[in-house]
C-alpha positions as CSV (number, residue, x, y, z in Angstrom):
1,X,-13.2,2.0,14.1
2,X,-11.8,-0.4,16.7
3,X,-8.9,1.3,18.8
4,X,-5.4,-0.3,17.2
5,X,-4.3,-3.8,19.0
6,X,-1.3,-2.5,21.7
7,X,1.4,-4.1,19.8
8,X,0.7,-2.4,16.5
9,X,0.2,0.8,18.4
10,X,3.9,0.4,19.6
11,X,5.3,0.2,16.3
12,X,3.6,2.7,14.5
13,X,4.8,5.2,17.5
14,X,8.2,4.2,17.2
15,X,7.1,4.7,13.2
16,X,5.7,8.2,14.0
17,X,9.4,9.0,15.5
18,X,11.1,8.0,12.4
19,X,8.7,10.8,10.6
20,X,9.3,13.1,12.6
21,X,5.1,13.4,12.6
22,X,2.8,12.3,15.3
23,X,-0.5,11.5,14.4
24,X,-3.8,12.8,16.2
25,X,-6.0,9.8,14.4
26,X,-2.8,7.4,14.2
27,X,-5.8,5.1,12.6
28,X,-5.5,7.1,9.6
29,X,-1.4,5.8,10.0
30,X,-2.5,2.1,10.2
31,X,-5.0,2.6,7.5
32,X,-2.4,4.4,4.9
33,X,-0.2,0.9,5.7
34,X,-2.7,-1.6,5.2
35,X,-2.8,-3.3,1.9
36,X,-6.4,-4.3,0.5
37,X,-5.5,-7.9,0.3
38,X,-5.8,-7.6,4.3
39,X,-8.7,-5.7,4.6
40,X,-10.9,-8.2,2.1
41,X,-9.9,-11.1,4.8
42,X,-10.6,-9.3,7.8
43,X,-14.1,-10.2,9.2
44,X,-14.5,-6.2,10.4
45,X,-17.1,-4.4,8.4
46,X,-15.3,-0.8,8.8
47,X,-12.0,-2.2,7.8
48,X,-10.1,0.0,5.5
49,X,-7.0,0.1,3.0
50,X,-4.7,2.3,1.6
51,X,-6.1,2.8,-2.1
52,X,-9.2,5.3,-1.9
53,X,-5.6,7.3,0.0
54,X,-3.3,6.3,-3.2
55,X,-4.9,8.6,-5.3
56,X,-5.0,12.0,-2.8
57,X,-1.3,11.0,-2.0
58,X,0.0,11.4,-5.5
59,X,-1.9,14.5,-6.2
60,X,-0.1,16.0,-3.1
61,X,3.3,15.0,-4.0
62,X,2.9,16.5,-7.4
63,X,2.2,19.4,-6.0
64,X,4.8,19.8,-3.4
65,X,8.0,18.4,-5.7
66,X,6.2,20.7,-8.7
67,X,6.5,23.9,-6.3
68,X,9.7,22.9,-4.9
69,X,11.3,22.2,-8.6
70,X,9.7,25.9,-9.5
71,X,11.5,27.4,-6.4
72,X,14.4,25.4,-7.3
73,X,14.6,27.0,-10.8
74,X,11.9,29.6,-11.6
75,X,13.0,30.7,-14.6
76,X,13.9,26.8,-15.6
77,X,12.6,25.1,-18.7
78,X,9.3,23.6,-18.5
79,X,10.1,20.3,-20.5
80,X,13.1,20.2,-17.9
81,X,11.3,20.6,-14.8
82,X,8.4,18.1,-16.2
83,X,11.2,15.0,-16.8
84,X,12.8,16.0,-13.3
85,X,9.4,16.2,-12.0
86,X,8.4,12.2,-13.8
87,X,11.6,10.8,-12.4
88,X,11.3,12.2,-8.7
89,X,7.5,11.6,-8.6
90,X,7.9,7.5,-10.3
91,X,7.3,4.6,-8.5
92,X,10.9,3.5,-8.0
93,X,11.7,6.7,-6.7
94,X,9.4,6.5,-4.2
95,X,9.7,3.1,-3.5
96,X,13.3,3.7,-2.5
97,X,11.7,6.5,0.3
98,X,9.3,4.0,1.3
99,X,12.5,1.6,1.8
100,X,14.6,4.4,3.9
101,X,12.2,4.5,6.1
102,X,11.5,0.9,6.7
103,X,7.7,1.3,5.7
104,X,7.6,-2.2,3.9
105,X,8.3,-4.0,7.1
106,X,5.2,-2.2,8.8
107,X,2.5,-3.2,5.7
108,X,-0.3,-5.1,6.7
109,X,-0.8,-7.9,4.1
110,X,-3.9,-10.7,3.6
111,X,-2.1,-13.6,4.0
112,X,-2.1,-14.3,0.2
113,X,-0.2,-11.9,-0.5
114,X,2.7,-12.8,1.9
115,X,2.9,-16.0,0.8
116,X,3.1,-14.8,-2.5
117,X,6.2,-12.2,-2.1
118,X,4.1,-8.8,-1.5
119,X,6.0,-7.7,1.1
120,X,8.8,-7.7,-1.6
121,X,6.7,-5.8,-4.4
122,X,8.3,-2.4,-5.2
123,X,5.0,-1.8,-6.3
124,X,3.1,-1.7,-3.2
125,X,5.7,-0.1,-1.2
126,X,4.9,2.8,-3.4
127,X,1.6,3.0,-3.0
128,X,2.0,2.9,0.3
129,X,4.2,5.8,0.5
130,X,1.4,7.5,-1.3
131,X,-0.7,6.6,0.8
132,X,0.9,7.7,3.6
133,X,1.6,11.3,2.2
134,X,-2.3,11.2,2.1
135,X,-2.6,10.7,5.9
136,X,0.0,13.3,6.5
137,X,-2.2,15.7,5.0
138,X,-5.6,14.5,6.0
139,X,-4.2,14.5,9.6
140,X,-2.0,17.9,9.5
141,X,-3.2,20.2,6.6
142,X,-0.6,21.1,4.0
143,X,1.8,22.3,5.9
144,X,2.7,18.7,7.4
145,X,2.4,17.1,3.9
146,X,4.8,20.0,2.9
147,X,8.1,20.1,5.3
148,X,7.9,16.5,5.1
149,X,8.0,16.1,1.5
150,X,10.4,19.1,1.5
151,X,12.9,17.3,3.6
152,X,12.4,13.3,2.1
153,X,13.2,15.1,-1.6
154,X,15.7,17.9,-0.4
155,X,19.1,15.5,-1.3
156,X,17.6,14.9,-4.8
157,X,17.2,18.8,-5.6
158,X,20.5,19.7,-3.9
159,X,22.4,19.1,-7.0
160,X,22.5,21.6,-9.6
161,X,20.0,20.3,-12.8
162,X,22.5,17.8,-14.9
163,X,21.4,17.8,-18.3
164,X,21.8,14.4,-19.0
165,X,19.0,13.2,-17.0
166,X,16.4,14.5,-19.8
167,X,17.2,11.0,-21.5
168,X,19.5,8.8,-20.0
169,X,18.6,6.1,-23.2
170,X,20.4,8.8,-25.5
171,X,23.0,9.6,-23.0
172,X,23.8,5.9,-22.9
173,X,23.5,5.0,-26.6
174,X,26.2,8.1,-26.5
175,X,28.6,6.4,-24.4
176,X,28.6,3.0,-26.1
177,X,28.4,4.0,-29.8
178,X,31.6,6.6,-29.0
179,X,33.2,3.2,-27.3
180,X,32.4,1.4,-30.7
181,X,30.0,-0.8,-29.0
182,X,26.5,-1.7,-30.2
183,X,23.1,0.5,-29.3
184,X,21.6,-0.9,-25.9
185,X,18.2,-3.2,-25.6
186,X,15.4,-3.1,-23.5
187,X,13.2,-5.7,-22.7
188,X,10.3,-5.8,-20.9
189,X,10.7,-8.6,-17.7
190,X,7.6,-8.2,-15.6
191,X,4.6,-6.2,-15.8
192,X,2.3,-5.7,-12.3
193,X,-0.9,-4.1,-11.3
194,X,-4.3,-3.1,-12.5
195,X,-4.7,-1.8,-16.2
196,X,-4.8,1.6,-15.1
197,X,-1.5,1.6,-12.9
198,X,0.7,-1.0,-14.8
199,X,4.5,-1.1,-13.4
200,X,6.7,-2.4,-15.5
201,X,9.6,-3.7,-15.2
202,X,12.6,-3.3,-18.0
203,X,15.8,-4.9,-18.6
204,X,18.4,-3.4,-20.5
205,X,20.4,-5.5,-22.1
206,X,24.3,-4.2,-23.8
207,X,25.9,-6.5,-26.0
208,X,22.9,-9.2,-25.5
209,X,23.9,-9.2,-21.5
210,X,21.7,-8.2,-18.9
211,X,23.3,-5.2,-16.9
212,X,20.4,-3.3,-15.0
213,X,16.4,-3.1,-14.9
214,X,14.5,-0.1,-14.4
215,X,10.7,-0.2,-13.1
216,X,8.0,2.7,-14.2
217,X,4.7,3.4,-14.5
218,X,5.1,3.6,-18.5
219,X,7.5,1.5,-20.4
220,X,9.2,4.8,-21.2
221,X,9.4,5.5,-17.6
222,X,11.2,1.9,-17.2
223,X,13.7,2.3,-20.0
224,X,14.8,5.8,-19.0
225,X,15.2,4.0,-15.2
226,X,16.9,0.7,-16.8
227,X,19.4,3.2,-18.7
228,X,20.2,5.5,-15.6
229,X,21.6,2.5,-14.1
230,X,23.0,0.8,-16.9
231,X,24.7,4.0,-17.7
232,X,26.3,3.9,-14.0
233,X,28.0,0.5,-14.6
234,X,29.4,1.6,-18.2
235,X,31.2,4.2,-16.3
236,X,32.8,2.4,-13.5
C-alpha cells in the first residue's frame, strides 16, 4: 500500500492525539476512515474501505460494553443488562462518539457521496466508529480496543441502572396518559442502508405533532430512541 499523502498523515496524527492511541500501521487508521464510495473511484488496485473492518468492530464492542455492564452489575438481570447493552451498542449511540471525536470530518468519501450529504449520514459515522474500534484492535491487541472503549463508555455506566430505560415507549405512554393526554405515534421518516443493516429513522409524534426522532438498527430500536427524547421534552 502506498505510504499516506503528507497532508492526510498530519491529520490523522493530530487524530491519533485525540485517541489517546498511536498507530504502528496508521494505514490501518486511514483505511478504518475511508468510506467504499471512495475506494470504488480510486484508480489504486489495493485500495481499501472500512466495511470488511465494520463487522470485527462491532463484535469487539459487544464484547467490551457486555463485560464492562457484567462488572458494572454482576449479579444484574440479564434482560436488564441486554436492553442497556442494545441501547449503548446502537448506531446513534455510537454515532454520537463518532461525533465527540470529530471522526466525520476526517471520512474519506467518493465524490458521490459528498455531493449527496454523506458526510451528514449518522449512518456512516457509525460504521466508521466500528471500524475504527477494529483497527484499534488489529493494531494493539485487546487491551487497546479495551481501555479505549472502557473510557469512551465510562460516563454512560457511571449512573446507577434507571429502570425506566427498559422501555422508554411505556414510560412515555405513562407520563401522557397520567397528564390526560393521548398515547404517542411513531412514524417511520427515513429508512438507509443495505437489507441486512437497515437504519431507520422514527418520528414520534404527541398529539399529531412531531416532537423528536430516534434512529436504530430495528424499528424497535428507533421507537425506543424517538421516545427517550420525546420523553425529555414532556418533562421540561
Amino acid at each position: 500500500m502506498k505510504p499516506l499523502p503528507p497532508e492526510r498523515a498530519a491529520l490523522l496524527k493530530v487524530f491519533e492525539e485525540r485517541l489517546g492511541y498511536h498507530f504502528d500501521d496508521r494505514a490501518l487508521l486511514d483505511r478504518a476512515l475511508t468510506h467504499s464510495s471512495r475506494a470504488h473511484e480510486s484508480l489504486a488496485a489495493d485500495a481499501g474501505h472500512n466495511e470488511p473492518l465494520e463487522f470485527l468492530g462491532d463484535a469487539v464492542i459487544g464484547f467490551v460494553v457486555s463485560d464492562l455492564l457484567h462488572r458494572r452489575e454482576p449479579e444484574g438481570k440479564e434482560g436488564r443488562k441486554s436492553k442497556a447493552r442494545a441501547r449503548l451498542v446502537s448506531a446513534p449511540s455510537l454515532a454520537r462518539k463518532a461525533a465527540q471525536l470529530g471522526l466525520p470530518d476526517l471520512l474519506l468519501l467518493g465524490r458521490g457521496e459528498e455531493k449527496t450529504g454523506g458526510r451528514k449520514k449518522a449512518n456512516l459515522w457509525a460504521d466508521a466508529y466500528e471500524a475504527l474500534i477494529a483497527a484499534l484492535y488489529l493494531d494493539g491487541g485487546m487491551e487497546a480496543a479495551y481501555r479505549f472503549l472502557a473510557a469512551e463508555f465510562a460516563p454512560d455506566l457511571e449512573r446507577p441502572p434507571d429502570p425506566i430505560e427498559e422501555d422508554w415507549k411505556s414510560a412515555l405512554q405513562e407520563q401522557l396518559q397520567a397528564r390526560g393526554e393521548p398515547v404517542p405515534e411513531y412514524l417511520v421518516v427515513a429508512e438507509q442502508g443495505p437489507s441486512h443493516q437497515r437504519l431507520f429513522r422514527i418520528r414520534c409524534l404527541i398529539k399529531g405533532a412531531p416532537v423528536a426522532e430516534g434512529e436504530g438498527l430495528s424499528k424497535k430500536i428507533a421507537q425506543q430512541e424517538a421516545a427517550r427524547k420525546a420523553l425529555d421534552v414532556v418533562r421540561r
